[in-house]
N, CA and C atoms as an extended XYZ file, in Angstrom:
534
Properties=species:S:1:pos:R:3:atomname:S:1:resname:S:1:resid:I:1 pbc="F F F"
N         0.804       -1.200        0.000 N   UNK     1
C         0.000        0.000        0.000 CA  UNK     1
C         0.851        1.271        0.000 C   UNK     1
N         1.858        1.421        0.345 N   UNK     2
C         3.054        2.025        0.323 CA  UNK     2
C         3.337        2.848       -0.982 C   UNK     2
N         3.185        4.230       -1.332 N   UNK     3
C         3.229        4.513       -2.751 CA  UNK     3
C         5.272        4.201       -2.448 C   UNK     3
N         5.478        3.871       -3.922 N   UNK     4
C         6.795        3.369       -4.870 CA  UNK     4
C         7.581        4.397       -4.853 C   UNK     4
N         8.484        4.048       -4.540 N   UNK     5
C         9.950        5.207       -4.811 CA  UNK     5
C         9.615        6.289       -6.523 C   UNK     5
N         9.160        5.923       -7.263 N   UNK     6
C         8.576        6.339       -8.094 CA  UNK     6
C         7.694        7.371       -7.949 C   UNK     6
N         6.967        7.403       -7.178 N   UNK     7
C         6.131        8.612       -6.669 CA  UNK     7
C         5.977        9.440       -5.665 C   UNK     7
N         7.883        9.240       -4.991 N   UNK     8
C         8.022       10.617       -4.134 CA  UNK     8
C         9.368       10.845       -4.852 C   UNK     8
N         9.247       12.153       -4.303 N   UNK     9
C        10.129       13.235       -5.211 CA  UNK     9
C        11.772       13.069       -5.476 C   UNK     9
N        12.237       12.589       -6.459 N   UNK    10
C        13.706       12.350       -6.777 CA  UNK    10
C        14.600       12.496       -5.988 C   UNK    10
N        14.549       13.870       -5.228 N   UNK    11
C        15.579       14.327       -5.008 CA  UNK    11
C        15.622       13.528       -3.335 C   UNK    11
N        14.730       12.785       -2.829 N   UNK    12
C        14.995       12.107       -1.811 CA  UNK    12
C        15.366       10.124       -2.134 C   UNK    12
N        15.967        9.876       -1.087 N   UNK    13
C        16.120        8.692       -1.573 CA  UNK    13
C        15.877        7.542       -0.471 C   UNK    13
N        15.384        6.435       -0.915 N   UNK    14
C        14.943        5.558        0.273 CA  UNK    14
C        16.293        5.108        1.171 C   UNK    14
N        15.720        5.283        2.447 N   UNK    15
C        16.429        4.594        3.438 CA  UNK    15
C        16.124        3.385        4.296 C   UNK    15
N        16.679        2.517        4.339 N   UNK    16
C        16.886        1.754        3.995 CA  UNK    16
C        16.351        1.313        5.752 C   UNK    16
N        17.010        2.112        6.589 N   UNK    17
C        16.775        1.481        7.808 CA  UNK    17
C        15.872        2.147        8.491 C   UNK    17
N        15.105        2.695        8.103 N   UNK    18
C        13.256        3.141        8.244 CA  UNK    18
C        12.464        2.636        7.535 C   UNK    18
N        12.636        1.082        6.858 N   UNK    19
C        11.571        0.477        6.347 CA  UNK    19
C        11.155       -0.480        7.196 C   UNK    19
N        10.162       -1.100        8.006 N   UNK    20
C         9.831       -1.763        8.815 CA  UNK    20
C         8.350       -2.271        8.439 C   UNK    20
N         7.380       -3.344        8.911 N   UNK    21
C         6.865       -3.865        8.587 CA  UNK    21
C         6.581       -4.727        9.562 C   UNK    21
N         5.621       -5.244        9.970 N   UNK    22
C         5.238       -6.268       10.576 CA  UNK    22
C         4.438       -7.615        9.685 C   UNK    22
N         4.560       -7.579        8.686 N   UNK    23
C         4.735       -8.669        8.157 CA  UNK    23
C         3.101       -9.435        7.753 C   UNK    23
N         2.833      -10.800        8.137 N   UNK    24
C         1.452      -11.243        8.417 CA  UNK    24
C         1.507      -11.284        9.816 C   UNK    24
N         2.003      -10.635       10.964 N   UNK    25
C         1.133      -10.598       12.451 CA  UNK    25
C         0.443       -9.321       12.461 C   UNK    25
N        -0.840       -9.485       13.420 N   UNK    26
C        -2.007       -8.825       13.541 CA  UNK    26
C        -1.754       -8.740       15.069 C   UNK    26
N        -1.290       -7.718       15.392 N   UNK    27
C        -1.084       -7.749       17.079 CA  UNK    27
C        -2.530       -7.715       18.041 C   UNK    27
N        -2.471       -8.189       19.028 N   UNK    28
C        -3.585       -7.726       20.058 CA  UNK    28
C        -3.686       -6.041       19.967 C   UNK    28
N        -4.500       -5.262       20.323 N   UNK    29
C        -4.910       -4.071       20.284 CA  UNK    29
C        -4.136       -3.885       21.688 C   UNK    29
N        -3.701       -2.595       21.976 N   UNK    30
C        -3.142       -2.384       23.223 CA  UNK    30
C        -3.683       -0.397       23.187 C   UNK    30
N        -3.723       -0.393       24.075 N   UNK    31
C        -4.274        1.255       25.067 CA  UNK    31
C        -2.880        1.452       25.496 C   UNK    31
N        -2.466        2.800       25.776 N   UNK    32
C        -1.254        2.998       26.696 CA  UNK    32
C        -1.613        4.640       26.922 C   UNK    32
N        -1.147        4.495       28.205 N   UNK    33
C        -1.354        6.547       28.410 CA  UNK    33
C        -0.246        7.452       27.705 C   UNK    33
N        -0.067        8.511       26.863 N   UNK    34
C         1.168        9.261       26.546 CA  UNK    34
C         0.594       10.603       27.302 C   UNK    34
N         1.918       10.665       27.862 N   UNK    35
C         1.848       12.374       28.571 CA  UNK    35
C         1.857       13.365       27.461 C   UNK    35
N         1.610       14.450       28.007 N   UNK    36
C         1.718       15.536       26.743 CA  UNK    36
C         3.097       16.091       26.675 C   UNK    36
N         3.714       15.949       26.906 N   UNK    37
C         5.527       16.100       26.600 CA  UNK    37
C         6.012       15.071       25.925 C   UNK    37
N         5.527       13.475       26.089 N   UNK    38
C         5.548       12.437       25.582 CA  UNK    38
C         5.528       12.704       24.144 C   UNK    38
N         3.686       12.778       23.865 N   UNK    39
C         3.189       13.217       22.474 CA  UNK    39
C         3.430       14.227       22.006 C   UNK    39
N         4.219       14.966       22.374 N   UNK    40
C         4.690       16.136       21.677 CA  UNK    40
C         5.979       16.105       21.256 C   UNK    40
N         6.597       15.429       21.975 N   UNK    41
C         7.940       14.553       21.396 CA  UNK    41
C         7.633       13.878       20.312 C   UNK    41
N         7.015       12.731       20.442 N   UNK    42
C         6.670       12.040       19.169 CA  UNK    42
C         6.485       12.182       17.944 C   UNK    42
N         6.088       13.868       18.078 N   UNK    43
C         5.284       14.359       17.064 CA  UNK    43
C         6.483       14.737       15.822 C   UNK    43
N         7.645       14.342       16.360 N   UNK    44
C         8.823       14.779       15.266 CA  UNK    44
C         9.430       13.313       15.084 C   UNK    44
N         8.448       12.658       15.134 N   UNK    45
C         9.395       11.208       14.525 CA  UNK    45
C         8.585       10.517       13.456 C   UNK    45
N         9.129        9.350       12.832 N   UNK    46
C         8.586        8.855       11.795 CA  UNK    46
C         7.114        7.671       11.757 C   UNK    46
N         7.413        7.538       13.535 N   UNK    47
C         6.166        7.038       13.723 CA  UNK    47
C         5.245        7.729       14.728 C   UNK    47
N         5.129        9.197       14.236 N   UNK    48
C         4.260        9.820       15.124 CA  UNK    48
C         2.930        8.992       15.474 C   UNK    48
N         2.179        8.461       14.741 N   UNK    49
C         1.193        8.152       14.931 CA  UNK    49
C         1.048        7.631       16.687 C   UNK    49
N         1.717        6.735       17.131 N   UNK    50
C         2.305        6.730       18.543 CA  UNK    50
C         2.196        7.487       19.683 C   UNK    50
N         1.785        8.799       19.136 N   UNK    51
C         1.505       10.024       19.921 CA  UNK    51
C         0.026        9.786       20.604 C   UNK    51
N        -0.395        8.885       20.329 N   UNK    52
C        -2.014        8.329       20.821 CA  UNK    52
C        -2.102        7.532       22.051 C   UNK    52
N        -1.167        6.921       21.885 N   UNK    53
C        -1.007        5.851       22.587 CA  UNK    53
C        -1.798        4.845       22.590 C   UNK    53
N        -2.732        4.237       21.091 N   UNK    54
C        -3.516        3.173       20.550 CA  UNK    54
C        -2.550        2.598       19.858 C   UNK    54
N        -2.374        1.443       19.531 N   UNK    55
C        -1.647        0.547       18.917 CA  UNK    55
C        -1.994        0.020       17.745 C   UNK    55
N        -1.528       -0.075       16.794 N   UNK    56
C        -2.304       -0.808       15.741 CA  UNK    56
C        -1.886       -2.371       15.695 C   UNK    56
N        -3.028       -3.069       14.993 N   UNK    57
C        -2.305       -4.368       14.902 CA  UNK    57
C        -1.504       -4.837       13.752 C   UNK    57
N        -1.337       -4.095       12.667 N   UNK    58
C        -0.207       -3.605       11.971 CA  UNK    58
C         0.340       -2.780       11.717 C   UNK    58
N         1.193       -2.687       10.981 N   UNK    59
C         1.861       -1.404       10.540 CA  UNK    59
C         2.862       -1.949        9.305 C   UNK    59
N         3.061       -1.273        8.078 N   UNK    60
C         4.346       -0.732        6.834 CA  UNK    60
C         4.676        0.543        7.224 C   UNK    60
N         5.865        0.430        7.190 N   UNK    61
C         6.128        2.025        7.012 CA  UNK    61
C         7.522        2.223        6.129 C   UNK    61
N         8.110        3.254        5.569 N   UNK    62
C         9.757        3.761        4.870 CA  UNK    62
C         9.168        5.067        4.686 C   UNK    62
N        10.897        4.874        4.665 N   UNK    63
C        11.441        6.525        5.193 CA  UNK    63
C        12.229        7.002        3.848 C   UNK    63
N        12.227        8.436        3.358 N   UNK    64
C        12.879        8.810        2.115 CA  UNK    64
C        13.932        9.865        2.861 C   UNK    64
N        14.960       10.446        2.443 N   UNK    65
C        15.472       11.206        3.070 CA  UNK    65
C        16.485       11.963        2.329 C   UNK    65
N        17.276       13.027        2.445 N   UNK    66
C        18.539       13.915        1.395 CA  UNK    66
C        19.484       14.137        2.088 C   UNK    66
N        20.915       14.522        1.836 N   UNK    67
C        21.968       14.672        2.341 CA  UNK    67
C        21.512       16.002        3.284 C   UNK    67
N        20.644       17.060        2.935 N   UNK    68
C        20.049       18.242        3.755 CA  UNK    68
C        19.266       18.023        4.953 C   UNK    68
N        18.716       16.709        5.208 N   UNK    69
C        18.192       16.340        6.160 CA  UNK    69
C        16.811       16.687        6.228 C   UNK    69
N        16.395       16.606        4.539 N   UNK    70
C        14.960       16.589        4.315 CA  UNK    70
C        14.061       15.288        4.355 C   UNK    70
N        12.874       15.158        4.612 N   UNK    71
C        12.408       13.941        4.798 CA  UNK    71
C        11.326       13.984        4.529 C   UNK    71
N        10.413       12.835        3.968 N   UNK    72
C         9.595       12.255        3.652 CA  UNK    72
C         9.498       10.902        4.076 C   UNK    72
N         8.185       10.556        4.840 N   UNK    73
C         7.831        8.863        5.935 CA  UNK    73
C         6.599        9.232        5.424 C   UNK    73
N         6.528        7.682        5.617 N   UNK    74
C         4.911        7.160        5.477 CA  UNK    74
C         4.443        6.116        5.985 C   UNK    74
N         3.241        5.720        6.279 N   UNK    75
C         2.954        4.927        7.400 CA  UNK    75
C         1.407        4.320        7.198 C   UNK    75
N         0.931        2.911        6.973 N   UNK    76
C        -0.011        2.404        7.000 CA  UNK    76
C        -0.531        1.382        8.024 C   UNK    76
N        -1.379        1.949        8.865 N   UNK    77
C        -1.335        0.815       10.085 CA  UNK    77
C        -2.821        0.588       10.075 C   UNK    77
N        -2.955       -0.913       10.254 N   UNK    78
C        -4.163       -1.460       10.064 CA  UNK    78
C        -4.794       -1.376       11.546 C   UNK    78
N        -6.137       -1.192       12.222 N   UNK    79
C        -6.428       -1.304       13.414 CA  UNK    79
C        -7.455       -2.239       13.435 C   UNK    79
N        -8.019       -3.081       14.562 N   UNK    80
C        -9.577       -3.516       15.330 CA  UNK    80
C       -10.387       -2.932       15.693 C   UNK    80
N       -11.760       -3.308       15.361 N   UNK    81
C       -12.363       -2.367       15.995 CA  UNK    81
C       -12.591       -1.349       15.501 C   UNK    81
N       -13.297        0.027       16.673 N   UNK    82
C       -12.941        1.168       16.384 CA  UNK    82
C       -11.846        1.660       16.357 C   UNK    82
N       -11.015        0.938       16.641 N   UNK    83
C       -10.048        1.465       17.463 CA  UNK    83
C        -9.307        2.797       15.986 C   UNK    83
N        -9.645        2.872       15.177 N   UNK    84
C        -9.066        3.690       13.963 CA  UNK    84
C        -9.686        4.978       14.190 C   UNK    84
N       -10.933        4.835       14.288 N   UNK    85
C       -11.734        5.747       14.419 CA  UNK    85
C       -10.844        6.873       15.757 C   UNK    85
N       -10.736        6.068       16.913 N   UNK    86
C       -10.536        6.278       18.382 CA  UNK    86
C        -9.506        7.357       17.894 C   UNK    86
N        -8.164        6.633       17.338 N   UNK    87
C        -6.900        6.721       17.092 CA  UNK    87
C        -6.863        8.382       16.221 C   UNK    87
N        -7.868        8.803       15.599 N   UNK    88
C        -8.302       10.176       14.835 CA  UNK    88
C        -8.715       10.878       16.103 C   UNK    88
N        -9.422       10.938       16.812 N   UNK    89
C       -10.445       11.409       17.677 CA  UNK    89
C        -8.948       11.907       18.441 C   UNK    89
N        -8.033       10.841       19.349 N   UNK    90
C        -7.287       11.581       19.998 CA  UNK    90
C        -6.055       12.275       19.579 C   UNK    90
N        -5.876       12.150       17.721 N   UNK    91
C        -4.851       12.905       17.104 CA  UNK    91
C        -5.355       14.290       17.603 C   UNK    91
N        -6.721       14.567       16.995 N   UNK    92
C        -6.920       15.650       17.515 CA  UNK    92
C        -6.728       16.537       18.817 C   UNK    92
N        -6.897       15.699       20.127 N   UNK    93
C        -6.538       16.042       21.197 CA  UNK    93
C        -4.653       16.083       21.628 C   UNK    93
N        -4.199       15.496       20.891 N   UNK    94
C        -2.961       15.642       20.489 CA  UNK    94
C        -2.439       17.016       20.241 C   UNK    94
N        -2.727       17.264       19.020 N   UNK    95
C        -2.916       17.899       18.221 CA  UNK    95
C        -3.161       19.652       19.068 C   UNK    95
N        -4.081       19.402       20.023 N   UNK    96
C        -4.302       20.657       20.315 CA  UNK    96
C        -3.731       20.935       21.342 C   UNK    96
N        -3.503       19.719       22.304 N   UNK    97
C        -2.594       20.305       23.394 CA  UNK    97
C        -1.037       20.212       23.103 C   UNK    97
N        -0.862       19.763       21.657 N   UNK    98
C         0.794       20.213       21.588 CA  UNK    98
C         0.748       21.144       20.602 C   UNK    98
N        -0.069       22.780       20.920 N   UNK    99
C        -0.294       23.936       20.425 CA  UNK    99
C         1.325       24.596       20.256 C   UNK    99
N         1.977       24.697       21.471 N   UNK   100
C         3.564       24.627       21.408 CA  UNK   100
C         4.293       24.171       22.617 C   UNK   100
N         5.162       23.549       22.103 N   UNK   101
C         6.505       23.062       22.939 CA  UNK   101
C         7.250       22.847       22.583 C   UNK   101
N         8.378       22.534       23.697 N   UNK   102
C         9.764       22.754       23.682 CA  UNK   102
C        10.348       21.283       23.238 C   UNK   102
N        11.585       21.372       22.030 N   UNK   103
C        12.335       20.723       21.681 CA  UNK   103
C        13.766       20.815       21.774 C   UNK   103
N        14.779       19.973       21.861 N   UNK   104
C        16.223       20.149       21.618 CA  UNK   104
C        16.683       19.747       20.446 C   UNK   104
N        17.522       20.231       19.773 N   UNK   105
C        18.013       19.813       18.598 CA  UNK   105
C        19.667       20.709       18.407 C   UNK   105
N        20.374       19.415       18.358 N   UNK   106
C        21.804       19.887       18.337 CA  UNK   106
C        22.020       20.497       19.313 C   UNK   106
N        21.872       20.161       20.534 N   UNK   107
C        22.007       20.714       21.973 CA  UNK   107
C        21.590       22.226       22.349 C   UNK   107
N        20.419       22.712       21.249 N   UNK   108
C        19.683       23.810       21.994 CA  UNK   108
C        18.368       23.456       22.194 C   UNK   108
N        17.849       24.508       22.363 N   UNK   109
C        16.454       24.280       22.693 CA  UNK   109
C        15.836       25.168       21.942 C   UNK   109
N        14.427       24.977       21.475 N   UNK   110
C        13.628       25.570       20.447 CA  UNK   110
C        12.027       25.355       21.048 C   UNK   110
N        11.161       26.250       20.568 N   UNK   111
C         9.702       26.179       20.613 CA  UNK   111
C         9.323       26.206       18.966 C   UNK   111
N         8.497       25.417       19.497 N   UNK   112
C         7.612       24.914       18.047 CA  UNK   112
C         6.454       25.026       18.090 C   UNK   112
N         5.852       25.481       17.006 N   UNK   113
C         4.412       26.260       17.335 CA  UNK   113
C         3.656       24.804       16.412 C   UNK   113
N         2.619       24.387       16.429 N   UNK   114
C         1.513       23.244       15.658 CA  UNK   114
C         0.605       23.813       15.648 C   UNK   114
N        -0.056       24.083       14.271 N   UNK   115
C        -1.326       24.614       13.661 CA  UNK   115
C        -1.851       23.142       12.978 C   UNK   115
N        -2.972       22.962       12.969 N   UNK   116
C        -3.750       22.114       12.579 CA  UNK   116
C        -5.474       22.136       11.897 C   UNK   116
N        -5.837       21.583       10.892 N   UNK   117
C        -7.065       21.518       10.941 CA  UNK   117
C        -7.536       19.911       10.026 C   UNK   117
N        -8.853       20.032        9.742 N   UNK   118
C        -9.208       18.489        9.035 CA  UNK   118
C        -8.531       19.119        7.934 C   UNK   118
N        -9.164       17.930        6.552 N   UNK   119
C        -8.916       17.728        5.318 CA  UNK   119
C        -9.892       17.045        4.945 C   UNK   119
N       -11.074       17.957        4.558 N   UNK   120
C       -12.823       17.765        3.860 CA  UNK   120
C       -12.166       17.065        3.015 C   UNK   120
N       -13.288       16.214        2.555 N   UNK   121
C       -13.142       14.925        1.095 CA  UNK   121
C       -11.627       14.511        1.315 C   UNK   121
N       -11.148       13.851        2.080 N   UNK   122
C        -9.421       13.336        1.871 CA  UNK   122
C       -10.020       12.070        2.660 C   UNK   122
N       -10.715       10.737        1.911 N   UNK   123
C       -10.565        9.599        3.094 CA  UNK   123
C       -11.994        9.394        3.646 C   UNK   123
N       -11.909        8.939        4.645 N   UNK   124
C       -13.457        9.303        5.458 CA  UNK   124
C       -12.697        9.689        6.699 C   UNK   124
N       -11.822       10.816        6.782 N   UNK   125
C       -11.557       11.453        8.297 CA  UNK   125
C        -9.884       11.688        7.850 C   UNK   125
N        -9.431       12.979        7.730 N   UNK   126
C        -7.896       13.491        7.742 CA  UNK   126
C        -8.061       14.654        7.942 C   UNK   126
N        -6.610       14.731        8.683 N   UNK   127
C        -6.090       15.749        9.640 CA  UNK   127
C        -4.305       16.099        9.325 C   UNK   127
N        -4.455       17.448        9.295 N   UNK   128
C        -3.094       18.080        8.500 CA  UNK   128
C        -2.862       19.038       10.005 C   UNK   128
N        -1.356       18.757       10.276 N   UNK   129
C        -0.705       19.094       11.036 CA  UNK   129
C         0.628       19.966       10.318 C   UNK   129
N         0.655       21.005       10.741 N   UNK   130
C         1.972       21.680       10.533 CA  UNK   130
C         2.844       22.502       11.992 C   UNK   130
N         4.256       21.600       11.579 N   UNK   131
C         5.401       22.136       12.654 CA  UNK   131
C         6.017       23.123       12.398 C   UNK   131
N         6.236       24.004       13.152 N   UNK   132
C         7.183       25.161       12.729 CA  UNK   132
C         8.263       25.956       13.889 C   UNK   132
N         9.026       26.746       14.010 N   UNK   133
C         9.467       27.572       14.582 CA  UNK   133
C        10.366       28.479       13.828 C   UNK   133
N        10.130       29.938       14.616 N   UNK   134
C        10.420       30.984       14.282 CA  UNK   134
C        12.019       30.975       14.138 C   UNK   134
N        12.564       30.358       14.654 N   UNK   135
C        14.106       29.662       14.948 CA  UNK   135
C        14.658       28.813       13.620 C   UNK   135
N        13.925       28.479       13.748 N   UNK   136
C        13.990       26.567       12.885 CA  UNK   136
C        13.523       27.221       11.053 C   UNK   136
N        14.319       27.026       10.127 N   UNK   137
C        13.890       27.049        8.975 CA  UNK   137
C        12.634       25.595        8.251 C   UNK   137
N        11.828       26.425        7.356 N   UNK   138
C        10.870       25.276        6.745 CA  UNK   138
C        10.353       24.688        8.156 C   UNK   138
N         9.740       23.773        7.671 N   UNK   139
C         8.455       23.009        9.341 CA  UNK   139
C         8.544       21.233        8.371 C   UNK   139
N         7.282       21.119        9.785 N   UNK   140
C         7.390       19.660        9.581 CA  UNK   140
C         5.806       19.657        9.629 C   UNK   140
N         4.972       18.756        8.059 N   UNK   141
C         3.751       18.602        8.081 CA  UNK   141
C         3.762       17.389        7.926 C   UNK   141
N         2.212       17.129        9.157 N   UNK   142
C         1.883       15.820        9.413 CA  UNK   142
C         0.825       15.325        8.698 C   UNK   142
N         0.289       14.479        8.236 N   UNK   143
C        -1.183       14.434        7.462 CA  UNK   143
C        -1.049       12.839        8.253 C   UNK   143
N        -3.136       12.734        8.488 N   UNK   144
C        -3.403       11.434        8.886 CA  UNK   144
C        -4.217       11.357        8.101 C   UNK   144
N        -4.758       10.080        7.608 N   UNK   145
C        -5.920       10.508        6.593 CA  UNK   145
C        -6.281        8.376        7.385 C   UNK   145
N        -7.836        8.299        7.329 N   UNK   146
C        -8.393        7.332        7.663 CA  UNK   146
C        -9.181        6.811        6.968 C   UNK   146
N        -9.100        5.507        6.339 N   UNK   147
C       -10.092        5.080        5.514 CA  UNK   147
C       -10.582        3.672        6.151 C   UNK   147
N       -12.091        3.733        6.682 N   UNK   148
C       -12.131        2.696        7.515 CA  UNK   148
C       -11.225        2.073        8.149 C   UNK   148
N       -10.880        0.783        8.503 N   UNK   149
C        -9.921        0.194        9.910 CA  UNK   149
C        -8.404        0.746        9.424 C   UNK   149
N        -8.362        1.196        8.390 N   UNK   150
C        -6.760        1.921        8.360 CA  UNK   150
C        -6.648        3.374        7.864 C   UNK   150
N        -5.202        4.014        8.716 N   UNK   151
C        -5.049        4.854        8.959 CA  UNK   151
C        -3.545        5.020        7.750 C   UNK   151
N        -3.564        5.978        6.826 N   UNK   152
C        -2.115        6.376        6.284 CA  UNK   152
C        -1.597        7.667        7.299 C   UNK   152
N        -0.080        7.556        7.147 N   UNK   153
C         0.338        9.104        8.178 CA  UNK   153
C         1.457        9.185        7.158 C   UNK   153
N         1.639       10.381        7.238 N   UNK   154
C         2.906       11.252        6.550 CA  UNK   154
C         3.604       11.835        7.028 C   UNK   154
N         5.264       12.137        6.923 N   UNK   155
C         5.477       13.115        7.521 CA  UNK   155
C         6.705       13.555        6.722 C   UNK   155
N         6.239       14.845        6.253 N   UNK   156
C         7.144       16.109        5.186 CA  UNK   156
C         7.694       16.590        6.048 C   UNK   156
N         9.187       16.747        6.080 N   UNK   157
C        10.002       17.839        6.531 CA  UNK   157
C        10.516       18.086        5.719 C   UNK   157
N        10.689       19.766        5.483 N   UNK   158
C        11.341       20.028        4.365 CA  UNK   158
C        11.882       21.325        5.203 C   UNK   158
N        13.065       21.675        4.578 N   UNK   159
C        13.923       23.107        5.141 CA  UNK   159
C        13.319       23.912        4.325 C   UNK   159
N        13.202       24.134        3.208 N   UNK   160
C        12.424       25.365        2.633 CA  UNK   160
C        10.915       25.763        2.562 C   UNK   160
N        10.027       24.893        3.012 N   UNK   161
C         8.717       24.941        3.121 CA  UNK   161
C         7.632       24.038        3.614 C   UNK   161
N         6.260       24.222        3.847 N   UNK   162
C         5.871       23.404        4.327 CA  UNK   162
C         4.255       23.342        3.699 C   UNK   162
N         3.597       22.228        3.949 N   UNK   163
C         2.636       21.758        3.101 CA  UNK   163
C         2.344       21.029        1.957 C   UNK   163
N         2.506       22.057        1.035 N   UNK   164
C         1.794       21.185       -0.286 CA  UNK   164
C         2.196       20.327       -0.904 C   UNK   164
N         3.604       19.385       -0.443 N   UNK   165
C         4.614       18.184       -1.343 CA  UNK   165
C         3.609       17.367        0.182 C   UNK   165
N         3.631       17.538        0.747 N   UNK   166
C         3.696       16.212        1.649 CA  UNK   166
C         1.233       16.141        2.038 C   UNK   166
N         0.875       17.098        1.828 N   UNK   167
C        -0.466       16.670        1.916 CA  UNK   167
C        -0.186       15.759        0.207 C   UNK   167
N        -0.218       16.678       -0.633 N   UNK   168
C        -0.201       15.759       -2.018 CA  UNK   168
C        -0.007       14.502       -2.111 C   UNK   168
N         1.378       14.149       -1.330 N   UNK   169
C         1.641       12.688       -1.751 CA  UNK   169
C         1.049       12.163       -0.564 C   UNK   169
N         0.149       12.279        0.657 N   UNK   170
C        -0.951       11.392        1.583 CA  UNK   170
C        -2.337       11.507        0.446 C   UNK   170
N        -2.431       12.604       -0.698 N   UNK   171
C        -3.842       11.597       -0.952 CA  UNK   171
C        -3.567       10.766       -1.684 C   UNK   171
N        -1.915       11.135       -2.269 N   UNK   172
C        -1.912        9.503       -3.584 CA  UNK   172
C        -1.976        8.160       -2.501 C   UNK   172
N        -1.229        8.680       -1.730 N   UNK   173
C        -1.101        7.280       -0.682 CA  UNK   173
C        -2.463        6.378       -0.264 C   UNK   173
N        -3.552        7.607        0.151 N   UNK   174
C        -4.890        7.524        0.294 CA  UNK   174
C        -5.721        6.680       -1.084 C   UNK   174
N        -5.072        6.794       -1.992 N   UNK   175
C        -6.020        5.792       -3.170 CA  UNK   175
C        -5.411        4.665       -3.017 C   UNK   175
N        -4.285        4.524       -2.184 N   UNK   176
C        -4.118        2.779       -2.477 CA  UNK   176
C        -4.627        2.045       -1.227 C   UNK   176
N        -5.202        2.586       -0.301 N   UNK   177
C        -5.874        2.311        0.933 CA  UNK   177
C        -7.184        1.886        0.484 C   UNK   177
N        -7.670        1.978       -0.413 N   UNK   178
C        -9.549        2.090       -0.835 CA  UNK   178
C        -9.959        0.489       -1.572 C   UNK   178
């Protein structure tokens, strides 16, 4: 389900040790509490989705990346249940209480501001997240997009800008979910 090296942007290239997979196991469903420093941490990694603290009982995911330390991840995790549904519901609460906080990077410290809203017609339920700081060049956008028991996630970092490369390639991702 994974769109093909073919349909993200050249100038990144797959890496190799952010491709992961769970294969044919279907895990038990698991709950876990994340603090909000927790999930706000999370929120800069390749498996943000995690920031929920719902589990899926699968997951694909790879990672694209440039010598600039630009990036492109993607992420398809199958859930039980509601539990997909759930897993949207508390992005949002995510989402709003990591309005801003504090990160380190290269041994300083930075604030990062997260603006968020849905994404009408993308799926049956997506949500576009954008990272930024006034410090920090370009941001980091998140897109979740849900199509019944599975969830695609994205995550664009780019140094020169933010948005429209990384929602784009979650709705191609989004047609191979259907």
């Amino acid at each position: 389900m994974l769109l093909p090296v073919h349909e993200v942007p050249s100038s990144l290239k797959l890496d190799p040790s952010g491709s992961r997979e769970t294969l044919e196991v279907f895990s038990a469903p698991s709950m876990g509490n994340v603090s909000k420093t927790q999930a706000c941490s999370l929120l800069g990694g390749t498996s943000w989705i995690t920031a929920t603290g719902i589990g899926s009982g699968s997951f694909a995911q790879n990672d694209y990346t440039d010598s600039y330390g630009n990036m492109f991840a993607q992420e398809v995790d199958a859930f039980r249940g509601d539990n997909a549904t759930a897993t949207m519901t508390q992005l949002e609460h995510v989402f709003t209480e990591c309005k801003s906080f504090k990160i380190t990077q290269s041994g300083s410290s930075f604030t990062e501001g997260l603006s968020w809203k849905s994404l009408p017609g993308v799926g049956d339920q997506a949500l576009k997240a954008v990272i930024s700081s006034p410090e920090l060049d370009g941001g980091t956008t998140l897109v979740a997009v849900r199509v019944g028991n599975l969830i695609a996630t994205t995550l664009d970092n780019d140094q020169n800008n933010t948005g429209s490369a990384g929602v784009a390639l979650a709705e191609r991702l989004t047609k191979n979910l259907h």
